[in-house]
N, C-alpha and C positions, 0 to 999 in steps of 0.2 A: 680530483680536478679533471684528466680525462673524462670520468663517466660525464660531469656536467658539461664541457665542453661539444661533446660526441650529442649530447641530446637538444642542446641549443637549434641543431637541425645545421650546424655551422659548415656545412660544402656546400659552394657558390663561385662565381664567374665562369668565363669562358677562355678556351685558347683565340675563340674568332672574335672581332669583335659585332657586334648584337647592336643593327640599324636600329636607330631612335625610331620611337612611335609618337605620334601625337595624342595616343592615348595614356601614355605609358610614362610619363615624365622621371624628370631624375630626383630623387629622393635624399641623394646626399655624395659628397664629393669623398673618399678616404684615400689619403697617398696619390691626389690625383686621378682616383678612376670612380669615375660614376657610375654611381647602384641605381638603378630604375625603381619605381613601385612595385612592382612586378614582383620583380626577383625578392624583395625585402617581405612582399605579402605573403610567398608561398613558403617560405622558410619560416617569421613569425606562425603562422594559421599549423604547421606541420609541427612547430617544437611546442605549442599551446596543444594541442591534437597529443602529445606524448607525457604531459607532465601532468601529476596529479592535483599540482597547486598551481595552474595556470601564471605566468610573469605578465604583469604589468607592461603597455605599452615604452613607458620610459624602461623600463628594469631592462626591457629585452632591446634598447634601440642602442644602451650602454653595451651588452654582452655582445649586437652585431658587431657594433663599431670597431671591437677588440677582437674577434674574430678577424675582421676585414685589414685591420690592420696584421697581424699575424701575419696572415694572405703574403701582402705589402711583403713584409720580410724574409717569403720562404721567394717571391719572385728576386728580391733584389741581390739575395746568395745564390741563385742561377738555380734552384731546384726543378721548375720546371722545364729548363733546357736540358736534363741528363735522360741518358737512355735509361736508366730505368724508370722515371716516371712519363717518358712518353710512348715506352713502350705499354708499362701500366693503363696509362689514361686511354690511349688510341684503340689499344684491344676492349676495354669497356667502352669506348664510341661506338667504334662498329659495332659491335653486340645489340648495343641500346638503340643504333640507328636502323639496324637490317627492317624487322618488321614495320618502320614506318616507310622502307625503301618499294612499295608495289604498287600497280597501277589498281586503284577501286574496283575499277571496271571486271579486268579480268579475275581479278582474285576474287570477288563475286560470284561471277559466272564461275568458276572450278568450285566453288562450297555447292553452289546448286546442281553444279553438273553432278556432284561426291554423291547427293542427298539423294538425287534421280538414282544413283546406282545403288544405293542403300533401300530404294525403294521398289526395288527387283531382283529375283534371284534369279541368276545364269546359270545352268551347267553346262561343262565343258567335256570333250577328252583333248588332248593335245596328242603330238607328236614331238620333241623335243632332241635339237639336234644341235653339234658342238658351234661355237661363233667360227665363222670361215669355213661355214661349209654350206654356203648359199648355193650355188651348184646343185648339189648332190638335192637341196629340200627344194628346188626349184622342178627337179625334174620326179619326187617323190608325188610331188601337188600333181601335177599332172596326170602322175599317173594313176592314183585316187581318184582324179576327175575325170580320167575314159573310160574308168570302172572294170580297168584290165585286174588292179590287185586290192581288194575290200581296203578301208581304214584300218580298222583291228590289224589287220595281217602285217601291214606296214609299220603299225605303232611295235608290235611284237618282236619285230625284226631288227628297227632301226630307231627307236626312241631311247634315250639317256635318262628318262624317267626312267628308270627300273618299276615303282613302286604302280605308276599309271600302266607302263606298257602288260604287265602282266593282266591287266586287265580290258585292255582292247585299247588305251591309252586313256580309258575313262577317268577325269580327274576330280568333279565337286562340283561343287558353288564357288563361282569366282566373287565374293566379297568385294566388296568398294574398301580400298586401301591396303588391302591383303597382299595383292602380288604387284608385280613392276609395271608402271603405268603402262607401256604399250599392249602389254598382257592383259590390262584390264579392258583397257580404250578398244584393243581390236574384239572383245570376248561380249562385249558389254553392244558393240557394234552388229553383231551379226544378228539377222532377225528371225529366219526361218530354220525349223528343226534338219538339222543335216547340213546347213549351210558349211562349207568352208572359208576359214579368212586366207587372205594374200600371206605370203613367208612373214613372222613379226620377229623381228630382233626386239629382244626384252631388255638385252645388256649382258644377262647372263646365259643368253643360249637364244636358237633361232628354235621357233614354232609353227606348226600348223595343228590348228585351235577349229573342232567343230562344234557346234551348237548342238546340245543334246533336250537342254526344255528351258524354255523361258517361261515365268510366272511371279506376280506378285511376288512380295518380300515376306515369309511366313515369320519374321521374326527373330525372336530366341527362346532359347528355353533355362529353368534352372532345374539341373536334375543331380541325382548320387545316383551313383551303381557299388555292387560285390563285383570283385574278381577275383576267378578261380585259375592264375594263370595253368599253361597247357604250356607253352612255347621251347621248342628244344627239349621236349619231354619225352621220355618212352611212351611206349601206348599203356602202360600197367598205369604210370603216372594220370596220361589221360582219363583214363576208363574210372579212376578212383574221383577224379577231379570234375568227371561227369554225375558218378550217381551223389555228390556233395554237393554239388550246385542244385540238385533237383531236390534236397533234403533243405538246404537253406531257402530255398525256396516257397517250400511248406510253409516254412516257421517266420519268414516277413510276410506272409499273405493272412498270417491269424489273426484275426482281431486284436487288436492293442499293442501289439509287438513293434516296438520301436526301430526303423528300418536303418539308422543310422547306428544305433548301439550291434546290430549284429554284423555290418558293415564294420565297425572299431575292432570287434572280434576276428573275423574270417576274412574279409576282405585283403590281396596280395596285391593292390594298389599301391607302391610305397607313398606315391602323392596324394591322394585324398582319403585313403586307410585311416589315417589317423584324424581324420574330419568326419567321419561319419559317411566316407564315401562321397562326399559334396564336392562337384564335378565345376559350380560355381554357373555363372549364366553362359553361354558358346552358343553361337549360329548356324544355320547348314553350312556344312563341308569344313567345320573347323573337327571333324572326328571321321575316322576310319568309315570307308559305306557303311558299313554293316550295322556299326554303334550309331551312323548317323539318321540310315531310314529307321531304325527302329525307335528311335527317343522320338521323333516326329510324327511316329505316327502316331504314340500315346496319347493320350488325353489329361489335363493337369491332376494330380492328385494318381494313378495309375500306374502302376507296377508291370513292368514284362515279366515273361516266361524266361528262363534260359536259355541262351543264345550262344554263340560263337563269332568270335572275330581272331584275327591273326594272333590274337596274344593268350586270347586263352575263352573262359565261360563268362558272362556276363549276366548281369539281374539290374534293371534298372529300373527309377523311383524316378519319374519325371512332376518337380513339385511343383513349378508354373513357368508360367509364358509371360511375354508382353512381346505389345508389335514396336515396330520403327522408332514411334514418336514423330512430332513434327520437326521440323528442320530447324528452329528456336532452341528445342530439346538438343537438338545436335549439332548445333555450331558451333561451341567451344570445342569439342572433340572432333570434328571435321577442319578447324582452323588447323588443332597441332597437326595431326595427323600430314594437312598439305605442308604443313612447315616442313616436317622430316624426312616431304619427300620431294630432294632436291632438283628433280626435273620440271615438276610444276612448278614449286616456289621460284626455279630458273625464270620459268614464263612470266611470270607479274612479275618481277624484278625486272628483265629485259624490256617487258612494255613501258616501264617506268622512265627506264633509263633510255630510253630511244623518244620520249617526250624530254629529256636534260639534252642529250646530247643535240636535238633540234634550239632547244632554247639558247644554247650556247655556241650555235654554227661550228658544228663539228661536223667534219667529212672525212672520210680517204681520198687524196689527192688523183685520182682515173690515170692524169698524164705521167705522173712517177709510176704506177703499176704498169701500165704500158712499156713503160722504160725496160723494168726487170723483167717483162713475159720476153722483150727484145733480147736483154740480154743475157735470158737464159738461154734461150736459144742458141747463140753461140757459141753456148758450152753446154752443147749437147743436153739441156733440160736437167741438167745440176749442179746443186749450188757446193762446186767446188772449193777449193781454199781461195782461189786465185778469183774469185766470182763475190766469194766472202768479202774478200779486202777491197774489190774495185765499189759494191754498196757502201762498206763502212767508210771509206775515203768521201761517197756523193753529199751534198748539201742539198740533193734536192729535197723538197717537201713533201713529204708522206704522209700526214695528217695535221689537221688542225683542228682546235680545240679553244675556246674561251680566248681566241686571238692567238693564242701562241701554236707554232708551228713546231712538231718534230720531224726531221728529219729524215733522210732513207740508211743514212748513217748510224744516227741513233735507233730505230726501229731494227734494226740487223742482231741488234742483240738482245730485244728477244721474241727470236727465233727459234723454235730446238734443235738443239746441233744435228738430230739427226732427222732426213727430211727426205720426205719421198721423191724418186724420180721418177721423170717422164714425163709427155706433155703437158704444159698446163701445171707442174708440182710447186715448182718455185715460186709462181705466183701466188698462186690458191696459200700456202705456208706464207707470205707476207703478208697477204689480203688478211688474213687470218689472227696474223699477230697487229696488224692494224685495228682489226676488229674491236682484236682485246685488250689492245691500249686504250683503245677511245675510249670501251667501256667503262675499265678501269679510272679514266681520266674523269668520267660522269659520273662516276661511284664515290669518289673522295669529292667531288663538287656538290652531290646530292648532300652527301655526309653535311657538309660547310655551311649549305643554305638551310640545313634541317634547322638549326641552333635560329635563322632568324623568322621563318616562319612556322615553326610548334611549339606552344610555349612551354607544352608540358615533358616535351625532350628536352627544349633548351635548359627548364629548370633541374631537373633529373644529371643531365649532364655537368651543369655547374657546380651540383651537388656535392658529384664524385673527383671534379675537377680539383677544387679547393679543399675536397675532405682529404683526398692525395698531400697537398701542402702543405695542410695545418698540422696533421698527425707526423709529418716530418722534421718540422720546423720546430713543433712544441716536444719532441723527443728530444731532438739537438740543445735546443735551451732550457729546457726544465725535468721532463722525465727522466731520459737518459744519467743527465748533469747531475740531480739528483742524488739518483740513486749508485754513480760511481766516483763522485766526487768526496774520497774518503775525507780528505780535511776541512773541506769547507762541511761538514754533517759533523764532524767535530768539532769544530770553532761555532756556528750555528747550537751546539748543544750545551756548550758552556756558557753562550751567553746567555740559555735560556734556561739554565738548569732547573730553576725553580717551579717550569712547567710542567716538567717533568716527576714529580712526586709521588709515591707508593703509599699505600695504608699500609701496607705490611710484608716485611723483611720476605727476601727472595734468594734461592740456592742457584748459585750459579758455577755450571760446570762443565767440563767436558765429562762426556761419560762413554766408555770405552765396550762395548759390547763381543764377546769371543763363545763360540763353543764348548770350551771346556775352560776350567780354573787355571789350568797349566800354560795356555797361548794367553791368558788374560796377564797370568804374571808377568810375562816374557814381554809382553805389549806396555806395561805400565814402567816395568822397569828402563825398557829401552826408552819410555816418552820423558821418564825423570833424568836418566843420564844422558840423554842426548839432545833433547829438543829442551833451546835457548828459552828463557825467563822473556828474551822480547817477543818472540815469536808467536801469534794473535788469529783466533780468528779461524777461517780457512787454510791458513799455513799450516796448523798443526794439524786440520784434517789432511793436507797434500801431503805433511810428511809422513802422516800413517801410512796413508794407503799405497805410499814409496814403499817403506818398510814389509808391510802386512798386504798388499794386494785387497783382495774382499777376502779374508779371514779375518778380521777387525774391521769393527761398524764402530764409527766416530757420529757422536750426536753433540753438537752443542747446547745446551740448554739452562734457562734462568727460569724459575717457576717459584710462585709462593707455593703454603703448605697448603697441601687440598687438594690440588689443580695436578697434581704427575702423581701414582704412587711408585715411581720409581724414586722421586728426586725426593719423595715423602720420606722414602727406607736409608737413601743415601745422605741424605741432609738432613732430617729433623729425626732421626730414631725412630721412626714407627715399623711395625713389623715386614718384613720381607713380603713383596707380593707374589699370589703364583704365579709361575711363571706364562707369559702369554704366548711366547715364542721359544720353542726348544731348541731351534739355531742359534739361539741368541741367549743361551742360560745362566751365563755367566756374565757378570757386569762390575764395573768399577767407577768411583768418581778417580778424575786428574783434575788438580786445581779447582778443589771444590771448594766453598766454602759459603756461609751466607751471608747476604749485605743486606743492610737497611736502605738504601738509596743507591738510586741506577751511577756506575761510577764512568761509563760513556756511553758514546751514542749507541754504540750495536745494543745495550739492555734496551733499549727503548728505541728499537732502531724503525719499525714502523710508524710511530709517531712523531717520531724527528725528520725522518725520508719526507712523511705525507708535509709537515710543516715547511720544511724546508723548501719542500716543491713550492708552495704556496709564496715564500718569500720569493722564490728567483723568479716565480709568475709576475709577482708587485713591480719588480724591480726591473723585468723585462718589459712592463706595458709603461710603465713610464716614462723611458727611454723612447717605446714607441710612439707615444701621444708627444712629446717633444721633436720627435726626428721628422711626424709626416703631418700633415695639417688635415683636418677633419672638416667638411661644413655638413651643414642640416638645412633642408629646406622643413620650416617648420610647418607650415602652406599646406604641403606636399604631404607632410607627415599625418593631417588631419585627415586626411582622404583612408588610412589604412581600414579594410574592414576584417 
């Protein structure tokens, strides 16, 4: 019943409600709320799209209707007013709504601007200095540009690069998407060789970034290499590690000799050793200098000589190239890529939301900010407690949004309690949390108006709206009920007993599993003298495993002859089987015995649960079709394509 249900395509409506179209007409009335074409097109076309026997237009307008009424009933028991289904639903809003949330425009122009940087490679060296020590890199710039102390000497002395400054601060290819947008934006910016940028805060440290060559984009490569590591090695280790790389060397340069199988052999890669050395495809500057000019200078199909880099000897097989591609080639992987990087993604989002919060005459109130620059002021430019309470007591208006106005009262909280002082702090910290209420305030209104102008969100969204409902509503009244409702799946089994019928007689038993023969007795003895003739089911697994912990395994089980060879040896006489389990070598029936027909529900308790479910379905929709009125525009309905 589920699976059918789940494939119907049956999640639909909305929390908003969803402006009438004059194209879009209403298709049919359930419980009061009108279905559109629309909504009934994309959910019929997607559950036809999933079944292998496609449903008739009638077939499927009966299983909306009962969906939709469900819907009806998970609203009228308040399920979609509890926190967890709006916490549920709201976090799959915004999820599904963020990517529709940026302006075209810019988020365009940032794919093209990615593609331009993909289409040249930069190298850099930097200088790299801790955040808050603008100072100190302010007056290093300088003095690099009187040319009193070289670059290198200063990268050497005063950069947090370790790995760059030991070598003059030399760093790579700065890559389009590789490192912290400003790092790229200022690296990507400079034109001339020697050039220096202005100090870049990147987020993770301030820089001075020179320009070492700028040239076309050479591409990438896919290559394997041996490694003979060297690293933290004596020189004996060395010297052994050398005339070995120049013997392997020999033997991939022979004719025929497979350069990946001696790579599976020798090669102290732990990462691609067991690839055959397959390095995969990489770009300039995604590897060490030394590994880096050397694969580049190969040529496709071309083997180096043995080499050295920090880790140890190297032999590299460069097996091909390819360049850029065009920016078609690379738009899907330029979109993620801007998505995950949440400073640009910021930018289109912000342009988006600064075209909302115009359309909705949204401001910062000038004359209340004026207010608070005044009355910081006479508390000495902070917002002390007594400064706190004099904002949260004002009604004045501090921003306005979609007509409604928040307050300088309400805006004080949220503020962060802690807040800089000094000229100008108190302000600049309100202005700021105005900012980002506004935003916030155009972010859930964007959210609001998505559902009426996208159809393919809106439908997406009602999807998961109503799939929320249904799957709630239909556990409460049929799955759930079901499957825990011991008497009514007993009373249900009696009256149908006759559907329930065997061709041939079944062992039904507990059967008590132990270690040894000695805890099996102990186990069976205690289950006969002390566990009650009523006691059924899962109780007499609870009481075992009271008594026995996990040194007795309880198995229920009813099985005809063929189907178990255990319940084969215990119930019908056939031979002992080997055993399959030595934890478990010892076995026993309790209240074993065989029947010719199932004598309740638990023998036949899948079939009577699935049945059952089916009844309390029949008997739930028919309640429903009485309780809520249904109409059809039939008109309406011929239109479906």
């Amino acid at each position: 019943m589920k699976k059918q249900i789940l494939a119907a395509g049956v999640i639909c409506a909305s929390l908003f409600a969803i402006t009438a179209k004059t194209n879009d007409p209403v298709l049919m009335n359930v419980a009061g709320k009108d279905v559109r074409l629309s909504e009934f097109e994309y959910l019929y076309n997607k559950n036809n799209a999933q079944q292998v026997q496609p449903q008739t237009l009638d077939e499927y307008v009966d299983m909306f209707v009962n969906f939709k009424l469900k819907v009806a009933a998970a609203e009228a028991e308040g399920i979609d007013t509890t926190d967890t289904f709006m916490g549920e639903y709201l976090k799959f809003r915004n999820e599904l709504a963020d990517p529709y949330l940026r302006d075209d425009k810019v988020a365009e122009a940032q794919i093209k601007e990615f593609y331009d940087h993909m289409l040249t490679d930069v190298t850099v060296s930097h200088i790299m200095l801790p955040l808050g020590s603008e100072a100190l890199a302010d007056s290093l710039l300088q003095v690099i540009k009187s040319g009193q102390t070289p670059y290198e000497t200063v990268a050497e002395q005063f950069s947090r690069d370790r790995y760059s400054a030991g070598r003059g601060g030399w760093m790579g290819v700065v890559k389009a998407g590789r490192y912290p947008w400003p790092f790229e934006k200022a690296s990507f910016e400079l034109s001339e060789v020697g050039e220096l940028s202005p100090v870049v805060n990147s987020g993770i440290g301030l820089h001075i970034i020179r320009l070492e060559k700028r040239q076309p984009a050479i591409g990438e490569v896919h290559a394997a290499h041996i490694l003979l590591t060297t690293r933290n090695q004596p020189d004996s280790v060395e010297a052994a590690q050398g005339a070995k790389i120049d013997s392997l060397y020999k033997v991939v340069t022979t004719p025929g000799v497979d350069f990946g199988e001696i790579a599976k052999q020798y090669s102290q890669d732990p990462g691609s050793g067991s690839r055959g050395g397959d390095l995969g495809w990489f770009g300039p500057g995604m590897m060490v200098k030394e590994f880096d000019d050397m694969t580049f200078s190969l040529k496709d199909g071309e083997i180096s000589k043995p080499f050295r880099t920090q880790f140890g000897w190297h032999i590299i097989y460069r097996i091909e190239s390819r360049g850029v591609g065009s920016l078609d080639d690379n738009r899907t992987t330029i979109t993620e890529a801007l998505a995950r990087d949440t400073e640009r993604a910021g930018e289109a989002r912000n342009a988006y939301l600064k075209d909302v919060i115009a359309k909705y005459k949204g401001s910062v109130n000038e004359k209340t900010m004026k207010y608070v620059a005044e009355a910081a002021r006479k508390h000495g430019d902070k917002l002390d407690q007594s400064l706190i309470e004099e904002f949260a007591a004002s009604k004045k208006p501090a921003l306005t949004f979609n007509g409604k106005t928040t307050t300088l009262g309400e805006l004080i909280a949220y503020v962060p309690s802690v807040t800089p002082e000094g000229p100008g702090a108190v302000e600049n910290a309100l202005r700021q949390a105005a900012d980002n209420l506004l935003n916030s305030l155009a972010l859930d209104q964007a959210r609001e108006d998505l559902a009426d102008t996208n159809p393919d969100y809106r439908n997406l969204i009602n999807e998961y709206r109503d799939g929320i409902l249904l799957f709630e509503i239909s556990n409460r009244n049929v799955w759930e009920r079901a499957s825990t409702d011991t008497e009514g799946l007993e009373n249900y089994f009696r009256q149908n007993r006759d559907k329930y019928r065997w061709e041939a007689p079944k062992f039904k038993s507990f059967i008590f599993f132990a270690p040894n023969d000695s805890l099996l007795d102990v186990a069976v003895k205690y289950a006969t003298d002390s566990i009650a003739p009523s006691v059924k089911g899962t109780d007499v697994t609870a009481a075992m495993r009271d008594r026995f912990g996990r040194d007795v395994k309880v198995e229920r089980v009813i099985a005809a002859k063929g189907e178990n060879s255990i319940t084969d040896y215990l119930g019908f006489g056939e031979p002992r089987p080997a055993d399959a389990n030595p934890r478990w070598s010892s076995y026993a029936a309790y209240r074993g015995r065989v029947i010719d027909q199932p004598e309740e529900a638990a023998d036949v308790r899948g079939a009577v649960v699935a049945d059952y479910q089916a009844a309390l379905e029949r008997e739930w929709l028919e309640g429903l079709h009485a309780k809520y009125p249904v109409k059809i525009n039939r008109d309406v309905l011929k239109q479906v394509k």
